[in-house]
N, C-alpha and C positions, 0 to 999 in steps of 0.2 A: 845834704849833709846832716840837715837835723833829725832827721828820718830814720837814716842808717845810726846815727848815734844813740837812738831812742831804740831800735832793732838792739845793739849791741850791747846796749843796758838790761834790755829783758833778756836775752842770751846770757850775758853774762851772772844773772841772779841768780838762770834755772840752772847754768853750771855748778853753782855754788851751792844750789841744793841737792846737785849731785854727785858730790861731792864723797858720799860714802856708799856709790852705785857699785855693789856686786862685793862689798865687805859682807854682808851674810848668806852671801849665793853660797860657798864653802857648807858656811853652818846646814844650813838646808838641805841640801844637798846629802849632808852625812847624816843627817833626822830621816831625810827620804829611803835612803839605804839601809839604815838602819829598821826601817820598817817594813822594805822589801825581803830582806834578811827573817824579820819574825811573820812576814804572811808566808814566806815557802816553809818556814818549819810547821806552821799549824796547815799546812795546807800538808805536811811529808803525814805531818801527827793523824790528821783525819784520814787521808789515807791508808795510814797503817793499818788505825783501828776499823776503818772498812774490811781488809785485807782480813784483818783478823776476826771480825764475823763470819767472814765465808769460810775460813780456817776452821772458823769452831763450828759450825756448821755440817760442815764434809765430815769433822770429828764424833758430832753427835750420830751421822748415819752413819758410820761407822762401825760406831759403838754400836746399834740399833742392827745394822748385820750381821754384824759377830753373836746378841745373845738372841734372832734368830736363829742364826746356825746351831749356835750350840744347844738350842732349846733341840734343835730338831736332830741332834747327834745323840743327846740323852734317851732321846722318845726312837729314834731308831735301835740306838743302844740296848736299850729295855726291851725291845721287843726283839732281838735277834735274840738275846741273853733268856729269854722268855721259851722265843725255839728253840732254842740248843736244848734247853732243857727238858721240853715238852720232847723232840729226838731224842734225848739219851732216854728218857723216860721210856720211850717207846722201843728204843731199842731194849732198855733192859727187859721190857716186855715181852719181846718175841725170845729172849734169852732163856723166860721163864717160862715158856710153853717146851721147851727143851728138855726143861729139869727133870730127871729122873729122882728117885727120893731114893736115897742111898748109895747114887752116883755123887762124885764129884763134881762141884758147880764148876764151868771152864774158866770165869772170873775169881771166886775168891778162894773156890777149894772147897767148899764147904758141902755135906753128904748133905746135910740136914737142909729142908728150903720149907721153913713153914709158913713165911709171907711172900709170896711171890707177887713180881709185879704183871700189874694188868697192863696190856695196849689203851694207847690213848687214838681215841675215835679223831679228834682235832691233831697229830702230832703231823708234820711238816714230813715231806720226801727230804733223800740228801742234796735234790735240786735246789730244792727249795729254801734249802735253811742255806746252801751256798750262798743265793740270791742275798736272802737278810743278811749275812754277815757282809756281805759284796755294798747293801747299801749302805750298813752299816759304818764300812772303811770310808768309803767316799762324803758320808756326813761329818766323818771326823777327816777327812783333809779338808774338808768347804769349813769346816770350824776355826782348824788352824791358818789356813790363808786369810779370813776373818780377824782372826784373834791378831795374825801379824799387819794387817791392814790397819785394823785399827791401833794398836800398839804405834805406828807407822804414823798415821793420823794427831796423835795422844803428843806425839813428838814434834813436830810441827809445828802446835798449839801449843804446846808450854813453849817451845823457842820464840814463836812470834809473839805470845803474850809477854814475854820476860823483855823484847823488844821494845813493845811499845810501852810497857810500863815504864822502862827506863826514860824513851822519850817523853812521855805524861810528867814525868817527875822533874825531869830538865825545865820544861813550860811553864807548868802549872805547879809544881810541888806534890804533896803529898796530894790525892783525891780519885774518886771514883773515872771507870773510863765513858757512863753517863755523861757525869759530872764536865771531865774535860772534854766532849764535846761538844756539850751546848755551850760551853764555857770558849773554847775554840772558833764556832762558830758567829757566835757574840764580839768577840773580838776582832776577827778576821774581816765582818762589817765597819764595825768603828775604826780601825787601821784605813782601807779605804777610803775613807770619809777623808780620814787626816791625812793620806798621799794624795788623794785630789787638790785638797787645800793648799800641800808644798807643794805639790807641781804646778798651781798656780803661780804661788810668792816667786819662785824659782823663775818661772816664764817672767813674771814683772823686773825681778831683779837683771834677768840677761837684756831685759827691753830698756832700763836703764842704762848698763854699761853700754849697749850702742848708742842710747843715747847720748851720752856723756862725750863717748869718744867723736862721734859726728861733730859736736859741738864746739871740743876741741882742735878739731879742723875749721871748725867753718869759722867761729870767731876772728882766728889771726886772717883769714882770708876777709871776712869784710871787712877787718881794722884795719887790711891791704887798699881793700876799696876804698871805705872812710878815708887817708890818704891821698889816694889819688884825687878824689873829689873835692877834698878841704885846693888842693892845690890848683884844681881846675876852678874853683868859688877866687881863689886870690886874683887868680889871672884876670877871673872878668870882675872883680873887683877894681884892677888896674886899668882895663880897661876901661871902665863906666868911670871913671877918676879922671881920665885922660880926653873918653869921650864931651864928659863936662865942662873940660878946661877949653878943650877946642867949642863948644858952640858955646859959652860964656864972648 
């Protein structure tokens, strides 16, 4: 009996200090959400602005193929524009091996021809200037599939960067995209730290309410005991009374 009564006192103390087991499980609980909530955004935010390196990126080649192209649509350009010229040249050349001098020229009419043109030694076949004009076209559609690639590319990159600036600016406020992510990734550590830490408080607090609640079982069960035993101590109480009286 004295046992159990001395058991039941310490039970009942440690009841009583827990008394407020699982009143800030709640609080905790919405701090740890609360900061699951801001690791997925800096974890969307890094992301992004991953996304958007490779964005700009794809954007810069791009860019780098289009004035390619176009370098080499110029430099074809010029050099068909070059033979045409160098042909007409020559054709007005063989025109002017024709001229009679007080004939009609068949181009402008004219009797009179005191500068006549010469053949040029370098002028191009009509194969041939085909050919230049032929790559000529083809640099200028490799230009323009370039020009709308990138154009394409350009688009992209302003949408994605207009993206993440806005989420940069939600986070962190005003600041570089450097900036927020070392800033991002600085944070995203220390957050961690502090969810390990409530996820412990948390484990302790739900380890208290079971504690609590066992206790409250078990207490009214051994004050059940206690009971039985004070009444089984009277009985032989009565008896060792009774026993006495008989060998007296």
């Amino acid at each position: 009996v004295e046992n159990l009564r001395a058991t039941i006192k310490s039970l009942e103390e440690e009841l009583a200090s827990l008394g407020d087991a699982g009143s800030r499980k709640q609080e905790l609980i919405a701090q740890l959400d609360k900061l699951k909530t801001r690791q997925e955004d800096l974890l969307k935010v890094g992301k992004s602005v991953k996304e958007l390196t490779g964005i700009r990126d794809a954007f810069e080649k791009a860019q780098q193929a289009y004035v390619v192209a176009a370098t080499d649509y110029q430099e074809k350009k010029a050099e068909y524009e070059a033979m045409s010229q160098a042909f007409l040249d020559e054709q007005a050349g063989i025109i002017a091996e024709t001229l009679v001098e007080n004939e009609p020229c068949p181009v402008c009419g004219s009797t009179n021809h005191p500068h006549k043109a010469c053949k040029s030694v370098k002028a191009p076949s009509q194969a041939e200037l085909e050919r230049f004009k032929e790559l000529a076209s083809e640099a200028e559609s490799v230009r323009s599939v370039k020009s709308a690639e990138s154009a394409q590319a350009k688009g992209a990159y302003d949408e994605k960067q207009a993206s993440v600036d806005m989420l940069v600016r939600e986070l962190f406020g005003e600041c570089s995209l450097e900036n927020a992510r070392e800033r991002g990734n600085t944070e995203y550590a220390e957050n961690r730290d502090k969810m390990a830490s409530l996820t412990e408080a948390v484990s302790k607090e739900e380890e208290r309410e079971r504690r609590k609640a066992f206790l409250e079982k078990d207490i009214p069960e051994k004050r059940k005991e206690l009971d039985g035993l004070q009444v089984a101590a009277t009985d032989l109480e009565k008896r060792i009374s009774g026993l006495k009286a008989d060998m007296e």
